[in-house]
N, C-alpha and C positions, 0 to 999 in steps of 0.2 A: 746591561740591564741591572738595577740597583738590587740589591737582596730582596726590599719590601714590593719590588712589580715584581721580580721572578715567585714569590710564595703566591702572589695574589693570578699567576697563570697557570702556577702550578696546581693549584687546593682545589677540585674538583670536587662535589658531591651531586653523583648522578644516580638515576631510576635506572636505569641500562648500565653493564659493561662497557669501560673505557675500549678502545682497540688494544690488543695485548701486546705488550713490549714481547721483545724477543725472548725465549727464558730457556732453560732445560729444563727434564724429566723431572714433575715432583719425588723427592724423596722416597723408596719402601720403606714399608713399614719393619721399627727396629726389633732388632733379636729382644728376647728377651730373660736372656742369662748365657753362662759359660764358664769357664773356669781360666783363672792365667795363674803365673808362679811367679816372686820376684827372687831378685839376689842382691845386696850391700859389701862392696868390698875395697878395701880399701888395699888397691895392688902396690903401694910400695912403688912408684913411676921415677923415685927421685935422679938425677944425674949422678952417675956409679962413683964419682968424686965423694957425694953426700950421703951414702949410704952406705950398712952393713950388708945387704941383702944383694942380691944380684940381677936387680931388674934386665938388663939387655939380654938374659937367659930366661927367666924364670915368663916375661911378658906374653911374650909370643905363645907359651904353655897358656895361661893363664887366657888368652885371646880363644884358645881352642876350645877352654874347656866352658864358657861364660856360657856358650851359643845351646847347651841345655834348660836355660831358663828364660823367660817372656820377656821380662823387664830387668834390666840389669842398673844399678846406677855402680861406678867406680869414683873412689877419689883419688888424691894423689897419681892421677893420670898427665902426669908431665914430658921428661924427654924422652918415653916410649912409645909415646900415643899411636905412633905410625904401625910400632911393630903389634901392637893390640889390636887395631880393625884391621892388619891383613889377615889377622888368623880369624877373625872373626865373621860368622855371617848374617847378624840381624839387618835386615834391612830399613831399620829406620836409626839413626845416630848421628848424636850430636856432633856441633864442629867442634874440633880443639881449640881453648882459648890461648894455646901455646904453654910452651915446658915456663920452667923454673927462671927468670922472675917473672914472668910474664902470665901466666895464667892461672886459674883457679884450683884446677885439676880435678873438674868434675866435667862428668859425660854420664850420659844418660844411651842406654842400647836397647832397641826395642821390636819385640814381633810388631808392634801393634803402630803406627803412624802418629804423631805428636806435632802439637802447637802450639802458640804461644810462649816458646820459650824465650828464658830471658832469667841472666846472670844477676846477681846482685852482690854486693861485696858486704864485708860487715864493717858496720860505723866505730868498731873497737879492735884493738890488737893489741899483742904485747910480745917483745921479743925476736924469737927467730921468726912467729908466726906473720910479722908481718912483711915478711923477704917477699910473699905472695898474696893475690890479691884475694885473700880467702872468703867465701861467704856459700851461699845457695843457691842454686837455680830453682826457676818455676817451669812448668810445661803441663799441658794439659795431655792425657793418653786417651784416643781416643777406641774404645772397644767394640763398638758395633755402634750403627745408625742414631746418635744424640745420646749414646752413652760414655759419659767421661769421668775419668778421673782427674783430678789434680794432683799435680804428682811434687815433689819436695827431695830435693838431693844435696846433702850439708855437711860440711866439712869444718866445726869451731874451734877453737882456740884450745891449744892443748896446754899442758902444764899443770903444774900446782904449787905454785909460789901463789900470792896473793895478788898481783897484778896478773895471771895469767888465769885466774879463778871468776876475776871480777869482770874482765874481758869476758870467759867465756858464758858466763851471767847475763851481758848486753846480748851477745849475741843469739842465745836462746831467746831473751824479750824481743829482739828485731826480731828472729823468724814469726815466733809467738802473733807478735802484734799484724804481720805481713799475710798470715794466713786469715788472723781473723778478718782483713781489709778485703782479702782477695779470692779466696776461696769461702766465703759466707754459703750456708745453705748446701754448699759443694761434699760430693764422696773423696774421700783426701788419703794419699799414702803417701808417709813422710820414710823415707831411710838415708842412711847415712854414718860416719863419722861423728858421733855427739861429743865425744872427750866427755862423756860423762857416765857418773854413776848414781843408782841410787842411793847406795848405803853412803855416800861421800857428801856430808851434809852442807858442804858451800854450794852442790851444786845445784841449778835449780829445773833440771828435767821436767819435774812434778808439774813445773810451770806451763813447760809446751805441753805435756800430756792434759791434761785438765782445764786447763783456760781453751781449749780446743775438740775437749771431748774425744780424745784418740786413747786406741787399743796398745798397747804395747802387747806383741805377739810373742815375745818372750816371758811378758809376765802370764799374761794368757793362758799360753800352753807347760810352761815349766812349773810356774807357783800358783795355777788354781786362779790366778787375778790378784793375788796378793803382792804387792811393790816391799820388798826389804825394807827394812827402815832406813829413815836417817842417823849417819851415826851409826851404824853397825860393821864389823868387820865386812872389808871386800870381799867378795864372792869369786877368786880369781880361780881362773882358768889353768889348770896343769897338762901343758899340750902333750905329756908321755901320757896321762890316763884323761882321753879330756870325757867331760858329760854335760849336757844343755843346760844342767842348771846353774853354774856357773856365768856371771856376769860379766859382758862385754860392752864397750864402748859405742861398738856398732849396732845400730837401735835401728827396730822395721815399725812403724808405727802408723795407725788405721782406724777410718773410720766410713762407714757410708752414707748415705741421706735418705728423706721420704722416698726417692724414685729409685735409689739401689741400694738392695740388700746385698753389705759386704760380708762374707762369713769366710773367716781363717778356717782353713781344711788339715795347715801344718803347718812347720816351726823347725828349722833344727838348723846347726851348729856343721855346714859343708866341711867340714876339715880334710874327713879322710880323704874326696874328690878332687883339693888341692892343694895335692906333696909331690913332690916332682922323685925322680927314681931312685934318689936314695929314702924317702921317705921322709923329707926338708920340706917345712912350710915355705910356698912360693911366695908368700908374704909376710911382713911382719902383723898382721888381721890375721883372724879370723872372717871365713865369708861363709855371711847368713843370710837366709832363703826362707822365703813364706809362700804357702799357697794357700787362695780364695776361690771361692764361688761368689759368683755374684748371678742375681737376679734382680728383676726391674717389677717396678707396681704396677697391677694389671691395671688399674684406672689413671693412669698417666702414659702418653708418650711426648717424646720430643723430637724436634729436626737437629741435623746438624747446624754451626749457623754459617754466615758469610759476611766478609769483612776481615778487617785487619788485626794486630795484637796489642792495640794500644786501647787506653784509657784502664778504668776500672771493670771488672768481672761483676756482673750481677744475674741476679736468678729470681724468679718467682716460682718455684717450683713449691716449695714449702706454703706457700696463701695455695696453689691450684690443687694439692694434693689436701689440702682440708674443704679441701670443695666450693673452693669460691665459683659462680657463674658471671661471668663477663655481661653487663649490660651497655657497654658502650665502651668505642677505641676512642684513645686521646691522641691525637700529634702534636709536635710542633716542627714547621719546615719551613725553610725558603731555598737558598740554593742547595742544601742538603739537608739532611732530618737530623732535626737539632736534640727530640725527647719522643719518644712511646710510651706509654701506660693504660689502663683498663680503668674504669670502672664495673665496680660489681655490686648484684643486690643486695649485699649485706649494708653498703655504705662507705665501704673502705675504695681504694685506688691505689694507685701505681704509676710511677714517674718515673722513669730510665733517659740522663741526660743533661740538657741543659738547659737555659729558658730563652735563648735566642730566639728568633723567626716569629712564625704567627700560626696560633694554636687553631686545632680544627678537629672535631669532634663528630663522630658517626656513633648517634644513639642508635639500640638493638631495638628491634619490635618484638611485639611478644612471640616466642616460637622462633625468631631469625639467631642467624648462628655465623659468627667469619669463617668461612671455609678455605681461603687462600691467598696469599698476598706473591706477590712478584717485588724483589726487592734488585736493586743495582747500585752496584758500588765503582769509588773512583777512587781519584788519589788528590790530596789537597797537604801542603805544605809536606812532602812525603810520605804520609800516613794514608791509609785505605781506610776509606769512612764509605755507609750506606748513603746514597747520596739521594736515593728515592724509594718510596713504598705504595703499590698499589693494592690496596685491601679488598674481596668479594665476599658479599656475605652468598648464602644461599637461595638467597632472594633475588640475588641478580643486583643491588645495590653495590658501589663503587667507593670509597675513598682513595686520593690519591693525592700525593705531596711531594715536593722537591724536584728535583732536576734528571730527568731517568739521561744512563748512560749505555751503554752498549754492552755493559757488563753485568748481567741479567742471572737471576734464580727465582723458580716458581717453587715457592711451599704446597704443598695442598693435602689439607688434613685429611685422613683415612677415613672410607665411610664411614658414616655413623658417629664420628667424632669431630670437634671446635676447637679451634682457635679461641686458647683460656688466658693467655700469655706469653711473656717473652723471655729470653735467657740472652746473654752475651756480651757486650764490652762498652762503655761509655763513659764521656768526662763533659765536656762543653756540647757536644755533640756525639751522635750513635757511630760508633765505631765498627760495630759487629751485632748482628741481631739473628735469634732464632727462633722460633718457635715451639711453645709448651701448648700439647693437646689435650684434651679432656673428653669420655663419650659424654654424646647427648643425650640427655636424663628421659 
């Protein structure tokens, strides 16, 4: 069947419900707040040839002691990696990209279940730095029922010659630029390995912190929110008397959005938790640790969604939380759903996607409301795209588009609240789609 007959047997608009694909259990309704703690450390993993430190000792220690925090990111997690998650027991953790040359050496360890992740290298290097394929990962953390984080694990170019300065320059602007493309509108925790300082005026921190609107929780909690200048003596760390105010490379860095309230609860500098018995740092880091509270806006919820990890991340969360009301769904489908978006009474819209297939449109009546969609996804050139969506309003009205598969989920909004918009992944086509609620007025 060509693309342009399957959209035209697909695009239904009926007075009655369609018969109902097969679906699960809609969604409960999500928490709304909690507390978790992170940790940034950078364990020293190098191959005992390349090191002063004693990883194939010091790991395993180091593996015991992590599993007191939520979220863990490590770097330099190379030829030890094995003897780290044996001692360890989060049960959600990243795979190893492999040891020294071969891998990144970052991992991600988590109470909480993550996805979407995915490595990225940096487009600059200089030196020994580029023996490894060093850069970022992304992953989404997810905390309760449509509450996520995007989460940032980074490891830049160290040095201070001028080629290792100007390197580590690009590489802030890559992440910079990577977050604003991908985590837009998103509650965001970046930690990691910066090889930077403030007081160190080549380099350009300032840039990720501010072009992204993030907290730095060392400046935070040690200086009041005040960033040391550029250009000022280092702030270095003397590990016989050491104290938090003292500047470290290793950066925990935060921010939250209209539907979570991120609030730093602490800050400090784990040193004395990892020294192994003679009282030896197990690394050459320092490992720093924050803890949050988070809460959620009582006039917003959201679904988790479904679908795959590709395309671009997008969010309407930010239009539904200033209160826009949906007056009509927009599609476009044929063999799968190529764009989703809203119209609402202010006059504005929304377009998540591509402009393939053939568009189809369910205006609201006055008082009707979307109450539920049934979405199914498949796989097309190896990628999991939504491949169908069947929409009900409260009125018993229908829209329904693209090619349903066997692989079925019912949304269905919680009394008293609509279907306002959508959150989740797309590029030519919907990749991932979820659901942003709103009560009814």
């Amino acid at each position: 069947m060509s693309r342009s007959l399957a959209v035209g047997a697909a695009v239904l608009l009926l007075l009655a419900p369609l018969p109902a694909l097969a679906s699960t259990p809609s969604p409960a309704e999500a928490a709304h707040g909690g507390r978790f703690s992170v940790l940034t450390y950078n364990i020293a993993g190098l191959p005992e040839i390349g090191t002063d430190e004693n990883p194939s000792v010091n790991t395993p220690i180091i593996g015991e002691r992590i599993g007191a925090y939520d979220i863990v990111h490590v770097q330099e997690d190379f030829n030890h990696h094995a003897a780290l998650y044996e001692a360890d027991d989060h049960p959600h953790r990243t795979p190893t990209s492999g040891g020294v040359p071969f891998g990144d050496g970052l991992n991600t360890l988590s109470t909480y279940p993550y996805s979407d992740f995915e490595r990225v290298r940096w487009d600059e290097c200089n030196g020994v730095d580029c023996l490894t394929p060093k850069g970022f990962t992304f992953s989404r953390i997810r905390l309760a029922e449509g509450v996520y984080l995007d989460l940032y694990n980074l490891h830049t170019n160290a040095g201070v010659t001028s080629a290792d300065l100007a390197a580590r320059r690009s590489n802030i602007t890559q992440l910079s630029e990577y977050i604003q493309r991908n985590s837009r509108d998103n509650a965001v925790v970046v930690m990691g390995d910066t090889n930077t300082r403030y007081t160190r005026a080549e380099d350009n921190i300032r840039e990720l912190v501010d072009a992204n609107g993030l907290t730095d929780a060392w400046v935070a909690t040690e200086r009041a929110g005040r960033r040391p200048a550029a250009g000022d003596p280092a702030l270095v760390c003397d590990p016989d008397a050491l104290v938090d105010d003292c500047e470290v490379v290793d950066k925990v860095l935060f921010r939250g959005n209209v539907f979570i309230d991120l609030e730093l609860t602490g800050y400090a500098n784990d040193h004395a938790d990892f020294l192994d018995g003679a009282g030896e740092m197990l690394s050459d880091h320092f490992p720093h640790t924050a803890e949050f509270s988070w809460t959620t806006d009582d006039a917003v919820q959201m679904s988790d969604p479904t679908g795959g990890p590709h395309g671009t991340p997008f969010t309407d969360v930010a239009r539904i939380a200033a209160g826009a009301r949906p007056t009509a769904l927009t599609l476009r489908a044929g063999s799968r759903i190529d764009a989703v978006g809203m119209r609402y009474a202010d006059g504005t819209r929304t377009a998540h996607g591509g402009t393939g297939g053939t568009a189809a449109e369910l205006s609201l009546e006055t008082g009707e409301n979307l109450a539920s969609v049934t979405l199914s996804t498949g796989k097309k050139n190896g990628h999991t795209r939504v491949f169908s969506a069947e929409f009900r309003t409260d009125r018993g009205r229908t829209l329904a588009v693209g090619t349903p598969t066997t692989d079925t989920v019912t949304y269905t909004a919680p009394v008293g609240w609509r279907i306002a918009g959508f959150h989740g992944r797309s590029g030519d086509e919907v990749d991932k789609l979820g659901l942003i609620y709103t009560p009814i007025a």
